[in-house]
C-alpha atoms as one frame of an Amber mdcrd trajectory, in Angstrom:
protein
   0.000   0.000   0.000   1.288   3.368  -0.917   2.661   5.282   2.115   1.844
   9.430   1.231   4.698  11.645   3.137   5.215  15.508   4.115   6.025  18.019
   1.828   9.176  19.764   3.887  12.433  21.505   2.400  11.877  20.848  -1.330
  11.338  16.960  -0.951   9.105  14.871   0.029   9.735  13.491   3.781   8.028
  10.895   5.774   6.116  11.176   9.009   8.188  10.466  12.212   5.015  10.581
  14.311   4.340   7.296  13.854   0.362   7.989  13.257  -1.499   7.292   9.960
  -4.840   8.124   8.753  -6.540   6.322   5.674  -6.830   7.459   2.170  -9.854
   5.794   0.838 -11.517   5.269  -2.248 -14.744   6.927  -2.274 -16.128   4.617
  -5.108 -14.928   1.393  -3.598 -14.865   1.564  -0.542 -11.631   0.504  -0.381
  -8.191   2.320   1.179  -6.001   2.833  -1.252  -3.155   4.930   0.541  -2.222
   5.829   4.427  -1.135   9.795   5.184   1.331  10.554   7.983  -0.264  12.829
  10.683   2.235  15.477  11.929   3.268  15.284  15.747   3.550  19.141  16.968
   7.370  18.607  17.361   6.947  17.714  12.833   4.441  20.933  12.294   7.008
  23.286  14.790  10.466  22.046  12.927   8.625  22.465   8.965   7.609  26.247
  10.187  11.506  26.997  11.712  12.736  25.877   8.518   9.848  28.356   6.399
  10.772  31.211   8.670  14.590  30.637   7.644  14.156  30.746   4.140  11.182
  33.261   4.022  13.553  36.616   4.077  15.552  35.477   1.212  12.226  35.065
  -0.815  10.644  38.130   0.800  13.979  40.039  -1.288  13.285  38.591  -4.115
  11.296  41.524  -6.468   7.772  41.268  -6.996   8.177  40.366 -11.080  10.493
  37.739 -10.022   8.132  36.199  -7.575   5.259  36.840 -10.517   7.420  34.788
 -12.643   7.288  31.973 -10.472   3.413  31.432 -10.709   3.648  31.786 -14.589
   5.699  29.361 -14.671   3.377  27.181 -12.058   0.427  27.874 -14.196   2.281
  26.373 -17.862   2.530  23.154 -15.377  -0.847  23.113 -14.286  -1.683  23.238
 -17.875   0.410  20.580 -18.440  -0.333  17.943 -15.870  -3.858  18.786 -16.064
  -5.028  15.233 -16.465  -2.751  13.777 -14.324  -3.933  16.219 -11.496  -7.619
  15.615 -12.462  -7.271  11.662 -12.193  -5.722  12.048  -9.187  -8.441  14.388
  -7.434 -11.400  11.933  -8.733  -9.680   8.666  -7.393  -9.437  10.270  -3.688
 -12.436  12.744  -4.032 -14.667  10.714  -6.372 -15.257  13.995  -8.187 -15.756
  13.147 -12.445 -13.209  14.122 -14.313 -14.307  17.330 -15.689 -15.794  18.413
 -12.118 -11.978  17.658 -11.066 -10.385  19.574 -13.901 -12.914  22.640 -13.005
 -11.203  22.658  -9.591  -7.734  22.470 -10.743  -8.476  25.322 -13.148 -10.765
  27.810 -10.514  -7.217  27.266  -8.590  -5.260  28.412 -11.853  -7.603  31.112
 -12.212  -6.615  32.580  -8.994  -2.803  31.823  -9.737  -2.859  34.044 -12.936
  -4.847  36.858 -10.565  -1.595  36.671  -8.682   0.477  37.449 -11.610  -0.333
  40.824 -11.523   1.761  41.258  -7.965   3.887  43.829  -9.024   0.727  46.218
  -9.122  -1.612  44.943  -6.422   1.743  45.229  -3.909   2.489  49.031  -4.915
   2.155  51.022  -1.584   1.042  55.254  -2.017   3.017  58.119  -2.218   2.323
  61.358  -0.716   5.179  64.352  -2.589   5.648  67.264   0.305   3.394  66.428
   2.687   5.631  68.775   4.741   8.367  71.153   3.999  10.924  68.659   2.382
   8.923  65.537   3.656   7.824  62.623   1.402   5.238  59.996   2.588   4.810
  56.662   1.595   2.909  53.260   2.173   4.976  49.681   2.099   3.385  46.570
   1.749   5.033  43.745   3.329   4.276  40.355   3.856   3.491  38.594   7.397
   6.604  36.191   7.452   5.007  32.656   7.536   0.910  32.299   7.258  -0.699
  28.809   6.872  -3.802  27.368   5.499  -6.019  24.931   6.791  -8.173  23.786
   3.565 -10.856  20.982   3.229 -11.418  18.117   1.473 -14.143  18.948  -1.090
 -12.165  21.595  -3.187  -8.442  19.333  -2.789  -6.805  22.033  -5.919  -8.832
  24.762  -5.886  -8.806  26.042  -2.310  -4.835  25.202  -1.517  -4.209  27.617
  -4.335  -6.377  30.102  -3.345  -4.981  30.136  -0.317  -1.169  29.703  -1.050
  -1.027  31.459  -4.416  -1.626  34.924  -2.569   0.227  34.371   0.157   3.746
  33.344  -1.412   3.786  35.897  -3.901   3.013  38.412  -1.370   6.554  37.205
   0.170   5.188  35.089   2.512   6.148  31.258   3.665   3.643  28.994   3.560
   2.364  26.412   5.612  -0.442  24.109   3.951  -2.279  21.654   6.344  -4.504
  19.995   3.573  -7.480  17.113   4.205  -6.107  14.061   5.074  -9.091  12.534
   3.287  -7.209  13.496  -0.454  -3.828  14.678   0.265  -2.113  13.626  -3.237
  -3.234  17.200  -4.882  -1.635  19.465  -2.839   1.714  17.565  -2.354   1.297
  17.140  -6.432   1.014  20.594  -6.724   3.868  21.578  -4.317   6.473  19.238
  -6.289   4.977  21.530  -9.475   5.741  24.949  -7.654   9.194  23.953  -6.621
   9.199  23.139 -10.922   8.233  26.513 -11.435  11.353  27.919  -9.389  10.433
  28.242  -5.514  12.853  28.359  -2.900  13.138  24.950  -0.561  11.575  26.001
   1.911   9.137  28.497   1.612   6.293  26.074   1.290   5.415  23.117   3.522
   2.846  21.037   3.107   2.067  18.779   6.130  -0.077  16.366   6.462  -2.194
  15.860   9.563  -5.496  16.073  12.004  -6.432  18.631  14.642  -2.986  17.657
  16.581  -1.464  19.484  13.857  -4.359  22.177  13.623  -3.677  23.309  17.265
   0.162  23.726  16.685  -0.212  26.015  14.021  -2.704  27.809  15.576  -0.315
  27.991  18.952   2.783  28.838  16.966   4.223  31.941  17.362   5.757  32.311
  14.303   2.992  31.764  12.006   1.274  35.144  11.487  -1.712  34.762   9.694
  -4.267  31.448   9.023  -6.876  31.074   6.571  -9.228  28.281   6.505 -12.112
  26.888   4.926 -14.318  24.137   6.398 -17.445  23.863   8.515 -18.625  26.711
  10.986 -17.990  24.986  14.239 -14.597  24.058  13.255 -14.155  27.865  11.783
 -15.388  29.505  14.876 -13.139  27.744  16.940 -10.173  28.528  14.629 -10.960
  31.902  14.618 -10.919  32.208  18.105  -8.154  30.225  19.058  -6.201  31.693
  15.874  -6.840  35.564  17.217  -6.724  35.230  20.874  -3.064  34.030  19.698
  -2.666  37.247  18.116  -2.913  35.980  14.607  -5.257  37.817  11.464  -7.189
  34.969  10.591  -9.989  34.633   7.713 -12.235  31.583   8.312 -14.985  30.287
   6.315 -17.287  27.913   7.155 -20.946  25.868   6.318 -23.941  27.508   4.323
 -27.059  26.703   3.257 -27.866  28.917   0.281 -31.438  29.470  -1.154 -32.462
  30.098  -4.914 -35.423  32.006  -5.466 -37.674  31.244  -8.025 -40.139  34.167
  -9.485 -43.101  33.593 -11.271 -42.039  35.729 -13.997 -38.668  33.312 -14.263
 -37.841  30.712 -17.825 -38.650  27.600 -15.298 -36.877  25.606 -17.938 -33.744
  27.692 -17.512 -34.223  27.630 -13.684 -34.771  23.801 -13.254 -31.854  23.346
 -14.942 -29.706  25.838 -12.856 -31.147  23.761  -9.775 -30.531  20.508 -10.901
 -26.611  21.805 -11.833 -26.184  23.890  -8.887 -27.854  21.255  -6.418 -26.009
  17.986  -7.458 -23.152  18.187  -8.823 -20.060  16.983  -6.829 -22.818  15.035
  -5.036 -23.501  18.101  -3.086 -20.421  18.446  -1.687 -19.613  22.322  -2.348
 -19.937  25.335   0.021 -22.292  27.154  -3.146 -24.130  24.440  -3.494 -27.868
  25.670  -4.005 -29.662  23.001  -0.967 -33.054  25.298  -1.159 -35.063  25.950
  -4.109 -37.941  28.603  -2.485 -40.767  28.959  -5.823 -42.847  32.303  -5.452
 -46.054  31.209  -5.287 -48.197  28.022  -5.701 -48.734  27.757  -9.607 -44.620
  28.639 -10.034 -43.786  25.418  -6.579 -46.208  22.588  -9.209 -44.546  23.835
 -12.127 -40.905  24.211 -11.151 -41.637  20.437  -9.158 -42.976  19.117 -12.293
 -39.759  20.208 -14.445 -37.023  19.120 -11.791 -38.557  15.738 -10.941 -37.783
  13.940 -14.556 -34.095  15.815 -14.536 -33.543  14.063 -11.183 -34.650  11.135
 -11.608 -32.587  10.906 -15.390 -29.327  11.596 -13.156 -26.598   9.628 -13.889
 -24.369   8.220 -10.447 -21.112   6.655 -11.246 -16.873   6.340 -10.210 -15.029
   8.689 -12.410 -13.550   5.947 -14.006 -17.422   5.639 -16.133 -16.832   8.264
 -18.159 -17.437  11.993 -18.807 -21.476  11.603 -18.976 -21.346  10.530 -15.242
 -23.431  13.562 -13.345 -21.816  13.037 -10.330 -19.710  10.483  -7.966 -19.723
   9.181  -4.468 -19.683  11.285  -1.173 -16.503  11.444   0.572 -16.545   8.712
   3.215 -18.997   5.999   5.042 -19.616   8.644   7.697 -20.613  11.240   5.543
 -23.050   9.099   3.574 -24.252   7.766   7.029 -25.331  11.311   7.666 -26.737
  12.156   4.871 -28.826   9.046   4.753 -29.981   9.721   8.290 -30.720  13.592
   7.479 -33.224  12.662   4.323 -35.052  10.414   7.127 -35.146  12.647   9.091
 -37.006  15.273   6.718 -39.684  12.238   6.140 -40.029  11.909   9.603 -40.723
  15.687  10.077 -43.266  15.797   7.284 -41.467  16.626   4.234 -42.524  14.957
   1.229 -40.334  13.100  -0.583 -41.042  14.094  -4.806 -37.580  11.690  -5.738
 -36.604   8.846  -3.382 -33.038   7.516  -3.853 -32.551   5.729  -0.590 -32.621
   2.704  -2.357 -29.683   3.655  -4.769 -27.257   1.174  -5.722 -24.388   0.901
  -8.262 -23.698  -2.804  -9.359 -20.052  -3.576  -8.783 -19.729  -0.612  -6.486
 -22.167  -1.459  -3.374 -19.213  -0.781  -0.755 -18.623   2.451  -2.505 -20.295
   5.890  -1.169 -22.756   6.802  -3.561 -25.774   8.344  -2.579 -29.063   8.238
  -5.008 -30.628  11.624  -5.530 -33.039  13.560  -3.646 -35.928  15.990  -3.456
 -38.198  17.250  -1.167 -41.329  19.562  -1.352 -42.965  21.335   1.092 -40.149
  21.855   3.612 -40.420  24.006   5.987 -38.308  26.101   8.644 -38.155  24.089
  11.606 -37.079  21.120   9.481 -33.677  19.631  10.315 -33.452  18.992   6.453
 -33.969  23.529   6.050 -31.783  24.216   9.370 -28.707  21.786   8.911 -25.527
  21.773   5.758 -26.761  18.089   4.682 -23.402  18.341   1.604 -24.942  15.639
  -0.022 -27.628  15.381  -3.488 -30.456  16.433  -1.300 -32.273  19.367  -2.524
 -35.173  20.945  -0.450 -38.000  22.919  -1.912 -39.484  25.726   0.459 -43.113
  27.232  -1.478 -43.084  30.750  -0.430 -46.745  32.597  -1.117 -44.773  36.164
  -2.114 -41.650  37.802  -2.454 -41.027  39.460   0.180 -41.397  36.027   2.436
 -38.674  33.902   0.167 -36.444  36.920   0.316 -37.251  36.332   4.417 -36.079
  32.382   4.491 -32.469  33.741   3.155 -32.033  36.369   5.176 -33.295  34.964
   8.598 -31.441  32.042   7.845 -27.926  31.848  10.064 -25.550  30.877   6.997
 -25.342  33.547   4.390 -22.431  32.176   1.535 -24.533  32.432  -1.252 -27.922
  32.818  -3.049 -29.224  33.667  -6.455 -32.817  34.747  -7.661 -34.124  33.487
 -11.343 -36.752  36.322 -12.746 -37.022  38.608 -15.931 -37.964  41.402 -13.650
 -34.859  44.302 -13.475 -36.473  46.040 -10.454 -37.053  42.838  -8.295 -33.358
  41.352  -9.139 -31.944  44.831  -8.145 -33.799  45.122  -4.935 -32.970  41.300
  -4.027 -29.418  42.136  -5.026 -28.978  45.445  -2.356 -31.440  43.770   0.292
 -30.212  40.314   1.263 -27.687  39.691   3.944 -25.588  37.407   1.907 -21.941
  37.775   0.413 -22.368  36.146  -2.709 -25.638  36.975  -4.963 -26.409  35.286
  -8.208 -28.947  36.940 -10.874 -29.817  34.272 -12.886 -26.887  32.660 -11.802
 -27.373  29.667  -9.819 -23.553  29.456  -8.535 -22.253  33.006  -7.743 -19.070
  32.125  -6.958 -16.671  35.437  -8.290 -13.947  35.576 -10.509 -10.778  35.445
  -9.415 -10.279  39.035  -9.156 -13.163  39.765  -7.257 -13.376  38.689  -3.756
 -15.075  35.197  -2.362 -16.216  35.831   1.094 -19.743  34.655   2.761 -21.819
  36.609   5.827 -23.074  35.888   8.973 -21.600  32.273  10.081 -20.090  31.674
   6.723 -17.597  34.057   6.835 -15.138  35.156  10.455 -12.956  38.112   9.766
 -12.427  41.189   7.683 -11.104  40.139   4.688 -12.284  37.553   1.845 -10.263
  34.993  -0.034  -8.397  36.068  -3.205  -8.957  38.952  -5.768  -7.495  42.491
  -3.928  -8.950  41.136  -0.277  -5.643  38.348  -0.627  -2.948  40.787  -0.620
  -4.347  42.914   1.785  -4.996  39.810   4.513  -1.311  38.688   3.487   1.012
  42.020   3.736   0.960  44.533   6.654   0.913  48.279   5.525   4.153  50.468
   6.740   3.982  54.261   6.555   6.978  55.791   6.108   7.670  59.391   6.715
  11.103  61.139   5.420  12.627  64.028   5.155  15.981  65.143   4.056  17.322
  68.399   5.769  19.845  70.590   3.730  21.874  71.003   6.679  22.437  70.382
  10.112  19.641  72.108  12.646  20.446  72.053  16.162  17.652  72.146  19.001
  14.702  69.265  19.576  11.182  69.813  19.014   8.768  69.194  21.899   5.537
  69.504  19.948   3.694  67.322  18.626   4.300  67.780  14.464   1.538  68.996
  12.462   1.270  70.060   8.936   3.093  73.551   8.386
């Protein structure tokens, strides 16, 4: 059985800790690799070694640095496929659902390219007689991220991308549930030209979690992953004096107007709802019609797109809608939330409890589902299922579906379907959310915009990538000069103000 390592110094490195976790195969069942699990002592030695070899990088000129992710993003053109098969056989993602990650990582690589601008402080000419002003942007020394399991390319980039070319070391603490990526992607970076050293990847569980937190070198941790887990990085991560950006669960509602194309909108919702089995952060979990007439109608289109779904490993082709969930436990859950909405009343429109894939039944595939007639107080409405369960809320106006989103604690995402201009921009500068779609069922921004979510989907100030990244990964200096012509005796006991 393959034995994964560490990422540390420019080569790969085993675990000394002596603890494993399993790297299974979501469509089997089967484990197909084990993944060290970093001791504190492992995490604290990788970050001494990052802060060694972070001020000769930090030297380095902005272009140079720029070059570096050019040159990363030619190779993750390159071993696209190799990358993509890799992601699916730990994630169970398809193959073009794993190449979309790689490349919404890219995207946010060649955002990065532009450093030499984004890190350009301001300049103030005689702000004083004979004194200059001027802004610095430097970077934190080392930051870390802490990134999940369901975006294994994507996220890692979006959170290392940033910070390196900001000048930073980097510590990466991917999933232990589909490590390969991001150890795949570090061996590409130190291709591209980075310094040993300046990013680690380690491998571990909340051991390893807690040390980076606690480490006083590390300056600044991002992380992505549910909220509990977020809110107690947060506050662990700050009251050690860190900036931290955390983002956590969401349960994000698409409204449905009467006045909407219900073909065009069934097929957002069936898109948006299950693919990667469910298993994104923007996934659309709540469909909320306007109105009884627009509910039968919009339940009539989705129920034969369901039901034509097609579940299957990667490895069945590119037609295959979408693949396993992650692990036993998580299909466990999901099983017992979808009883759970029965139970409560909700009506089950498509059943697929009783999935199974021939020649797969150890694997974790989950059939799909759909539910009418949910309401508020369900568990199925209150609680992240990540899974193909997609809950239908009828709402008798407008103003009460814009009320489910808004009163609901997550706010990552949304999106409202209509033809109406007046109705889309009122939903747009109402709702309490971070990310808004307009006939868009999966509003996640470009990479030069920011990607940040409200309420408890989003703890601290600043979003992940677009201009948000290099101001969470540099500090601002202010720098105040002047040059006398000649020697002046005597000190000044005043405070200095403008002349």
């Amino acid at each position: 059985m393959e034995e994964l390592s560490h990422w540390i110094n420019g080569k790969h490195v085993k675990g000394t800790s002596g603890r494993f976790a399993d790297v299974m195969n979501p469509a089997t069942g089967e484990v197909q690799a084990k993944v060290p699990l970093a001791s504190k002592a492992e995490l604290d030695a990788a970050v001494a070694d990052a802060a060694a070899a972070q001020p000769a990088w930090a030297a380095m000129n902005p272009q140079r640095r720029a070059r570096v992710m050019m040159r990363f993003v030619d190779l993750l053109n390159r071993d696209m496929d190799k990358l993509a098969e890799a992601l699916s056989r730990e994630h169970g993602k398809t193959i073009p659902d794993a190449k979309g990650d790689v490349v919404r990582g890219l995207e946010v690589v060649e955002f990065c390219i532009g450093a030499p601008h984004h890190l350009k402080g301001e300049f103030t000419d005689s702000a004083g007689p004979g004194i200059d002003m001027y802004s610095l942007r430097q970077p934190l020394g080392v930051a870390a991220g802490i990134t999940p399991f369901n975006f294994p390319a994507m996220i890692p980039m979006w959170k290392m991308a940033p910070a390196l070319v900001c000048g930073n070391a980097f510590i990466l603490k991917p999933s232990e549930r589909d490590p390969s990526v991001p150890l795949m992607l570090a061996e590409l970076l130190k291709e591209a030209g980075l310094p040993d050293g300046v990013l680690q990847v380690i491998n571990g569980d909340k051991e390893s979690v807690d040390a980076i937190l606690d480490n006083p070198t590390i300056a600044g941790v991002g992380f992505v992953g549910s909220t509990p887990i977020a809110q107690y990085i947060y506050a662990r991560g700050c009251e050690n004096g860190k900036r931290v950006q955390c983002f956590g669960g969401a349960k994000n509602h698409m409204i449905i107007m009467p006045d909407a194309d219900l073909d065009q909108a069934a097929d957002a919702l069936v898109g948006a709802g299950y693919g990667a089995a469910g298993e994104r952060c923007m996934a659309i979990s709540v469909a909320v019609p306007v109105g009884e007439e627009t509910a039968d109608r919009l339940i009539e289109k989705l129920v034969p797109k369901v039901e034509a779904l097609k579940i299957g490993p990667y490895t069945a082709g590119n037609d295959v809608d979408f693949g396993p969930v992650v692990t036993a436990a998580a299909k466990a859950n999901i099983e017992r939330l979808v009883q759970t909405g029965i139970d409560q009343g909700a009506e089950l429109v498509v059943d697929g409890r009783d999935f199974k894939l021939q020649g797969y039944e150890d694997g974790y595939f989950v059939g799909a589902h759909l539910f009418d007639r949910v309401t508020t107080d369900m568990d199925i409405y209150k609680t992240e299922i990540f899974g193909p369960v997609l809950s239908t809320v009828r709402a008798k106006t407008y103003e009460e579906a814009i009320g489910y989103a808004m009163d609901h604690e997550y706010g990552n995402g949304t999106a409202i379907f209509t033809r109406d201009g007046d109705t889309a921009r009122d939903f747009a500068n109402r709702i309490n959310i971070g990310m808004v779609g307009i006939n868009v069922p999966i509003p996640v921004p470009l990479a030069y915009h920011t990607f940040g979510g409200w309420k408890k989907s989003g703890f601290g100030d600043l979003n992940q990538h677009g201009p948000d990244a290099f101001r969470f990964y540099t500090r601002t200096k202010t720098v105040t000069a002047r040059w006398p012509s000649g020697i002046k005796e005597g000190g000044e006991f005043t405070i200095p103000v403008m002349e």
